[in-house]
N, C-alpha and C positions, 0 to 999 in steps of 0.2 A: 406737494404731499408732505402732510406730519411724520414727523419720526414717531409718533405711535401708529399711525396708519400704518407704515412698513413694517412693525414690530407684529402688528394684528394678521399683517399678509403672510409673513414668515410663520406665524403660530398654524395659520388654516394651512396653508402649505404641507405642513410638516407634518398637521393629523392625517391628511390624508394618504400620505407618504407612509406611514405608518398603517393604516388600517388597511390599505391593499393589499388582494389577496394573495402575495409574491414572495414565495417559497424562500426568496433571501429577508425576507421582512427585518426589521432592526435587530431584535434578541438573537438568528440564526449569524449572524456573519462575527459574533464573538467562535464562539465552538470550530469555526470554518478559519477567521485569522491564525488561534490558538494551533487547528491542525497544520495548515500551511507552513507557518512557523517553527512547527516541530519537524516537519519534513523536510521543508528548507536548511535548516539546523543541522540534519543526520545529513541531508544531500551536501555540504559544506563541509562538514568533516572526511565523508568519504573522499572530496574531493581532496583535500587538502593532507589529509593524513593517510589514506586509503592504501595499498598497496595491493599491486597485481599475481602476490605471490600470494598460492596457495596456505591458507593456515591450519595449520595443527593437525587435525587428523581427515582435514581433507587430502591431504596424501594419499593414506589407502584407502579410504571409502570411493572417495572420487576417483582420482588420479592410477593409483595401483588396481580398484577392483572394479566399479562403476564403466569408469571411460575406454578401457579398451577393449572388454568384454560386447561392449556399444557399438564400437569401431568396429570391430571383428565379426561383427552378427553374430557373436554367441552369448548372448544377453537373453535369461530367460525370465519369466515374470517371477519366480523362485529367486532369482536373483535379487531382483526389486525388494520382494517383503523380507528376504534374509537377513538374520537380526543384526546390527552393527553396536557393539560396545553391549549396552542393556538396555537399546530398545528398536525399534525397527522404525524406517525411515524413509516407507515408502512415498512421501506426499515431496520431500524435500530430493529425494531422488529422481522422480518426476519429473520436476522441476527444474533442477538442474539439466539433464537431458535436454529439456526444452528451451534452456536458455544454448545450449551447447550448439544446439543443431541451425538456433536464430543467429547467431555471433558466427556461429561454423569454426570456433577455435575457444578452450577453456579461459573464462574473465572470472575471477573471483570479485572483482569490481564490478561486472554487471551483475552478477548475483546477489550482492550487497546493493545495488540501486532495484533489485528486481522484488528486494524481500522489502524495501520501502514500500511499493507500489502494490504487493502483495496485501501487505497488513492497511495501508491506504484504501482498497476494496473490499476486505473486511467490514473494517470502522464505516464505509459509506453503506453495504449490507446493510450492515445492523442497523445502522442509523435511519435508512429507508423503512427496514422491519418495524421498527419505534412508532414511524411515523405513519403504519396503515392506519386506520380506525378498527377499534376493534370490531368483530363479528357483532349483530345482534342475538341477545338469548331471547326472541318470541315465540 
């Protein structure tokens, strides 16, 4: 076989590879390297530089007013949307809870891998939402 024959093989090959109709198709796995990357990125830093010690004013949000209130069963939903600093923090106090109760012991390290994964289903959201078709106007 000619070395143009293989060059012809590799071309038909590769359209066809290309025009299938496979959700990772060629243009989709930049956007998806790019986020991997970025995620891998922040996941390497928390590992590396990360620490297990509460910061700043997770003290009394968390630690002082959130988490014992929790423990104690006197946690009321008033509690949740009660404003902290100037503004109110009921989605990340949620949340916290929920990683509290998964761990069964305070990590501000997993909270910090939790709001990766957080904003990671966001971005894949939205990115599905993009990708409905839109409705028809008939």
């Amino acid at each position: 076989m000619a070395l143009h024959e293989n060059i012809s093989t590799i071309g038909q090959c590769s359209k066809i590879v290309i025009n299938l109709k496979n959700p990772f198709s060629s243009w989709m796995i930049y956007p998806f390297a790019c986020a991997f990357a970025v995620i891998g990125a922040k996941c390497w830093m928390i590992d590396r530089y990360g620490s297990p010690t509460p910061f700043w004013d997770q003290w009394d949000a968390e630690g002082d007013f959130l988490y014992p209130r929790f423990l104690g069963g006197t946690l009321h939903f008033s509690d949740l949307i009660a404003p902290h600093a100037e503004h109110r923090i009921l989605a990340t106090r949620l949340w916290s809870l929920l990683l509290l109760e998964l761990e069964g012991y305070w990590d501000p390290t997993l909270q910090m891998l939790g709001a990766i994964l957080f904003v990671l289903g966001l971005a894949v959201q939205r990115r599905r939402r993009e990708m409905k078709p839109a409705p028809s106007r008939t």
